[in-house]
ROKE-400990 format. One line per field, with one value per residue (C-alpha): residue number from 1; residue in one letter; chain; x, y, z. Coordinates in steps of 0.5 Angstrom, whole numbers, plus 500, padded with zeros to 3 digits. Each point is the difference from the previous one (the first is absolute). Layout:
residues N
n <- [NUM  ...];
res <- [A  ...];
chain <- [A  ...];
c1 <- [X  ...];
c2 <- [Y  ...];
c3 <- [Z  ...];
END
This chain:
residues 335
n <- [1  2  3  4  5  6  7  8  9  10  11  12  13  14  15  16  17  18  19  20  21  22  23  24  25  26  27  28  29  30  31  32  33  34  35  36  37  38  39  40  41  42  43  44  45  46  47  48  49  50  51  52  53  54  55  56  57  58  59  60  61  62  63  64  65  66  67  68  69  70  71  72  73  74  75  76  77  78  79  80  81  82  83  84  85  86  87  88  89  90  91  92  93  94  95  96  97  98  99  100  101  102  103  104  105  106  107  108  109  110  111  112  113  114  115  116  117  118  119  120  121  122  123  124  125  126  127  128  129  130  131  132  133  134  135  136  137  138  139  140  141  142  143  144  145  146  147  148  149  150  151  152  153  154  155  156  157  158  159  160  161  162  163  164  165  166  167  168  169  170  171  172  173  174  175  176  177  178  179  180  181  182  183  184  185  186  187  188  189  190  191  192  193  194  195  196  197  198  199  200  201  202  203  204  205  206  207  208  209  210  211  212  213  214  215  216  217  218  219  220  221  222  223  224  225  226  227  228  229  230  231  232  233  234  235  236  237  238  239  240  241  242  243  244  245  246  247  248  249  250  251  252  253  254  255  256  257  258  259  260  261  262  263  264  265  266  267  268  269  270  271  272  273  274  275  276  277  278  279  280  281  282  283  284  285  286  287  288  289  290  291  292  293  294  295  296  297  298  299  300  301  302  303  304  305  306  307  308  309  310  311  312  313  314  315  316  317  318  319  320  321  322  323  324  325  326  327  328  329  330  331  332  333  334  335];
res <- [X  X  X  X  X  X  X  X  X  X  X  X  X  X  X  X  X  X  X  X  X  X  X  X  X  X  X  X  X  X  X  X  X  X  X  X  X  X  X  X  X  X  X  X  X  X  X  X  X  X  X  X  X  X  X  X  X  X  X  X  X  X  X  X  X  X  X  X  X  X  X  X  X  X  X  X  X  X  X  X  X  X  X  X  X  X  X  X  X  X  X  X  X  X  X  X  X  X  X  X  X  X  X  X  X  X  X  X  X  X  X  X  X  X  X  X  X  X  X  X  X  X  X  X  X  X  X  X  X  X  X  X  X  X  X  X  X  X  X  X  X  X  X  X  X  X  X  X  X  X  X  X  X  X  X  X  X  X  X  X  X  X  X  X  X  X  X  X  X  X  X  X  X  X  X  X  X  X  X  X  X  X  X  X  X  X  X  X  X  X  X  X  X  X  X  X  X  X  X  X  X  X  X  X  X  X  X  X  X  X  X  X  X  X  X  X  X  X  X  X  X  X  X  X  X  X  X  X  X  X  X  X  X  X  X  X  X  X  X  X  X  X  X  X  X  X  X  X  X  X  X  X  X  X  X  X  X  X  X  X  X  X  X  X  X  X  X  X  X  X  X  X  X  X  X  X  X  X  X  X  X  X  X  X  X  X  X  X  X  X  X  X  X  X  X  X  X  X  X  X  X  X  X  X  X  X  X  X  X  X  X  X  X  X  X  X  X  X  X  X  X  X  X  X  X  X  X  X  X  X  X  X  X  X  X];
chain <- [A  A  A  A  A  A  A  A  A  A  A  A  A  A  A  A  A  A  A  A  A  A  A  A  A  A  A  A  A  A  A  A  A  A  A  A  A  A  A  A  A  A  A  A  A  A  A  A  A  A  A  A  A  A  A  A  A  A  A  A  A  A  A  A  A  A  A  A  A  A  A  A  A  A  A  A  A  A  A  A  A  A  A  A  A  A  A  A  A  A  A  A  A  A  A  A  A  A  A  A  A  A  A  A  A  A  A  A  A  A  A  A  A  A  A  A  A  A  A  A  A  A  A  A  A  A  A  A  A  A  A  A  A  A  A  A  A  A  A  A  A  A  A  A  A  A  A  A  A  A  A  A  A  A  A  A  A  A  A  A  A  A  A  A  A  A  A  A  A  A  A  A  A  A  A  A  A  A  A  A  A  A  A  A  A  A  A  A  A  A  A  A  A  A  A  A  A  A  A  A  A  A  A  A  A  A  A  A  A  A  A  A  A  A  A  A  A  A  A  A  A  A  A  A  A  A  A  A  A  A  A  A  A  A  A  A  A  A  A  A  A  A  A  A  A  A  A  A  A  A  A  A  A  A  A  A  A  A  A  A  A  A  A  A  A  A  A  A  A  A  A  A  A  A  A  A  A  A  A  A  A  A  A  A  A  A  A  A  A  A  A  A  A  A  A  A  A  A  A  A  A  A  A  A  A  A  A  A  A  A  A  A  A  A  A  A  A  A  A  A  A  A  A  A  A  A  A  A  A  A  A  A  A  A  A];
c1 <- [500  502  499  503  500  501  502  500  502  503  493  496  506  498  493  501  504  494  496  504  501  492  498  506  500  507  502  505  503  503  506  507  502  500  505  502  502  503  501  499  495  504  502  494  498  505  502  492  500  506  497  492  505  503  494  498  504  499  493  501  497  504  500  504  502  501  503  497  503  499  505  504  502  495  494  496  496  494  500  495  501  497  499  498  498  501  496  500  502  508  501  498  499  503  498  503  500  503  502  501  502  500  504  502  495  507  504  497  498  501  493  496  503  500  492  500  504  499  499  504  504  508  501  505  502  503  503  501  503  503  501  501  507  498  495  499  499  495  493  498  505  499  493  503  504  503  503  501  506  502  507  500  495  505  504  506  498  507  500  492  502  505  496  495  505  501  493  499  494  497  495  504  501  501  498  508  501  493  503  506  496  501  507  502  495  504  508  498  498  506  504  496  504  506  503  506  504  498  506  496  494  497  494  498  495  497  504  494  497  499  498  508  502  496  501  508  499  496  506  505  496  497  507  506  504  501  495  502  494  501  496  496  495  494  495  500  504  505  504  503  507  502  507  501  506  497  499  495  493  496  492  501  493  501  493  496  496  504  506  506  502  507  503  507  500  492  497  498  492  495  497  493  502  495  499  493  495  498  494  504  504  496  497  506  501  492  502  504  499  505  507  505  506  504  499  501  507  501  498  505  506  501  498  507  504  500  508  502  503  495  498  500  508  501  504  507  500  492  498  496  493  500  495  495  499  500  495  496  499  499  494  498  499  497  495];
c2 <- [500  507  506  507  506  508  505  495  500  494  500  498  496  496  500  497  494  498  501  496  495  498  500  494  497  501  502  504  496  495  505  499  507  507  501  506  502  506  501  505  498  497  496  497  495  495  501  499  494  497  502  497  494  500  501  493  498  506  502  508  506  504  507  503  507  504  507  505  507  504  500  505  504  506  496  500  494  500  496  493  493  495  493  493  495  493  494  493  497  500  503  494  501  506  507  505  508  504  507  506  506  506  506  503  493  496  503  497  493  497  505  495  494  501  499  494  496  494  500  495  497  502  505  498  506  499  505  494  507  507  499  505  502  498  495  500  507  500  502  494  495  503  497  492  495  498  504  497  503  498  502  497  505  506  505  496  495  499  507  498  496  502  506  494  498  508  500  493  501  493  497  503  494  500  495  501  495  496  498  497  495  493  502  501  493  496  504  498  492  500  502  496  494  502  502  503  507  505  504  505  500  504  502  501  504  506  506  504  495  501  493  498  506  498  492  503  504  494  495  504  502  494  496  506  498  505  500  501  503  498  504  494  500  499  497  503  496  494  498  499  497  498  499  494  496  494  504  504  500  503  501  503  502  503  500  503  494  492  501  494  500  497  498  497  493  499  499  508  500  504  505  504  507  504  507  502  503  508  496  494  505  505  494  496  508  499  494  504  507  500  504  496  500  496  505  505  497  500  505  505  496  505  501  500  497  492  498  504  496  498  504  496  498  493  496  498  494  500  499  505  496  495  495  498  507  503  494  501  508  500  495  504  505  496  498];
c3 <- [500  498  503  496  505  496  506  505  508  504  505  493  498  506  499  493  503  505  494  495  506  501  493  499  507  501  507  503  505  495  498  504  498  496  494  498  492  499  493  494  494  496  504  504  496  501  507  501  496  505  506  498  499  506  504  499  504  505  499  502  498  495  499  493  502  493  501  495  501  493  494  503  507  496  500  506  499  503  507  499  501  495  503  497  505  497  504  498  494  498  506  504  508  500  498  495  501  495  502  495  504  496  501  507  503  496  505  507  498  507  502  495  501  508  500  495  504  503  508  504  493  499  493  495  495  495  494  494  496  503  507  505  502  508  499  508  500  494  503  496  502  508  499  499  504  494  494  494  495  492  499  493  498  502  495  503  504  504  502  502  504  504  502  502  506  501  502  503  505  504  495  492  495  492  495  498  506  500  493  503  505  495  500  507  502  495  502  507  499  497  505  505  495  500  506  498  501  495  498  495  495  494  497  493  497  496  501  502  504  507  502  498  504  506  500  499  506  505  499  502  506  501  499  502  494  493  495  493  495  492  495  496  494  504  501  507  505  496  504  507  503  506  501  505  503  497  493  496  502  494  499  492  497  492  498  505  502  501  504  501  507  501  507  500  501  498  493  497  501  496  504  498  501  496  499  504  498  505  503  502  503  503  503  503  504  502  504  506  502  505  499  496  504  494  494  505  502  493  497  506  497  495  492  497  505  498  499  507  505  505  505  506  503  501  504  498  496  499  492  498  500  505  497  506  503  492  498  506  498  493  502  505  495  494  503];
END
């Protein structure tokens, strides 16, 4: 069921909701949380299309904030929010609430989205273009217990997501690392099977990819020992090695899809690695909303820095990467 509502306010959004919710029998206690979109007009589309995707699993309402200011600083747009209610149908359990924010009414979306909020349920933000420079700080992102970024989305995403760790407040995410999952599950079995000393590693990637940059920086912070980074083709990640005692660990993934994992003393395996899709992962960061301490321990290493000695002193005669504590860490943090 669609509603379309023309110089609208948020108390008749909420009317049109419990309108829209009789008529299709829905009921509002089934959804688990209140999804924030902030996004432009261009762009709407796709991220809607992933988070409707995503809400299968974690039935929510959505709320798309579309900032519409005016063409240039000189046009005044008249103040007026455009609202389309959307019940039922593709959006399954949940419920979707278009905003479009018009003139100054762009520039003060949280005093819209505030009342439209779901009472007792946690708020996700999530900026699938542009993002704020603090998203903490943001009026909208202060509204969420989680804030969800994409670095690969800015002009330059390494720069972006150096500025991520800057910034990093308790509750901050960025699919650049919600990407990198499957990897870190599969590095740390690895090691859980080879209990040997690491003495270095290295990663391979796109060179504007900021997935390579931070699994770079999660090995070097989880296992104290220099990452080196390699410029690759693509698609995305394609390679990662760990030098051992016992040889060479590698997970190598040329094509974007089947990795071949090989452990110094086993048979190489086949691995499913595949690129997912902005709904499986938008989904995968709906499943915890407490604070990620890992990305934010990674994150912190520092863009820039992989190939730098480690940063935390050894005693002497320790190998750089002692296997079990190593081991243990890495899965710790790809679990």
């Amino acid at each position: 069921m669609n509603i379309d509502l023309t110089d609208t306010t948020s108390s008749q959004i909420n009317a049109a909701l419990v309108r829209a919710r009789r008529a299709t029998g829905t009921p509002a206690v089934g959804m688990v949380l209140t999804l924030v979109i902030v996004t432009d007009e261009g762009n709407h589309y796709d991220a809607l299309r992933a988070a409707s995707e995503a809400s299968k699993e974690h039935p929510a309402r959505i709320l798309v904030v579309i900032g519409r200011p005016g063409r240039s600083p000189r046009e005044k747009a008249a103040a007026r929010l455009d609202a389309e209610v959307r019940v039922g149908g593709e959006t399954g359990n949940g419920e979707t609430v278009l905003l479009r924010l018009h003139g100054e009414l762009s520039g003060h979306p949280h005093s819209v989205v505030l009342p439209l909020l779901l009472p007792d349920a946690p708020v996700v933000v999530w900026w699938p273009n542009e993002a704020p420079r603090h998203p903490s700080d943001d009026p909208l992102g202060a509204l969420g217990q989680r804030r969800i970024t994409d670095a690969a989305s800015a002009e330059d995403p390494v720069v972006a997501l150096g500025s991520r760790a800057d910034v990093y407040a308790p509750g901050d995410t960025d699919l650049a690392w919600t990407r990198i999952t499957p990897w870190r599950s599969v590095l740390a079995a690895a090691l859980d099977q080879k209990h040997a000393a690491i003495t270095g590693a290295s990663v391979e990637g796109e060179e504007f990819n900021p997935s390579t940059e931070l699994l770079g920086m999660w090995l070097a912070q989880r296992l104290a020992v220099p990452v080196e980074r390699s410029v690759s083709p693509g698609p995305g990640i394609t390679a990662v090695r760990l030098a051992t005692t016992d040889g060479l660990i590698c997970l190598d993934r040329p094509d974007g899809s089947l990795a071949i994992l090989a452990v110094p003393g086993q048979p190489d395996r086949q691995v499913a690695l595949h690129r997912r899709t902005t709904a499986e992962l938008i989904a995968e960061e709906l499943r915890r909303l407490d604070p990620d301490e890992a990305y934010a321990e990674a994150v912190r290493h520092g863009v820039g820095k992989l190939g730098d000695p480690p940063a935390t002193p050894r005693e002497p005669g320790e190998p750089p990467g002692t296997s079990r504590a190593d081991a243990s860490r890495a899965a710790d943090a790809g679990s």
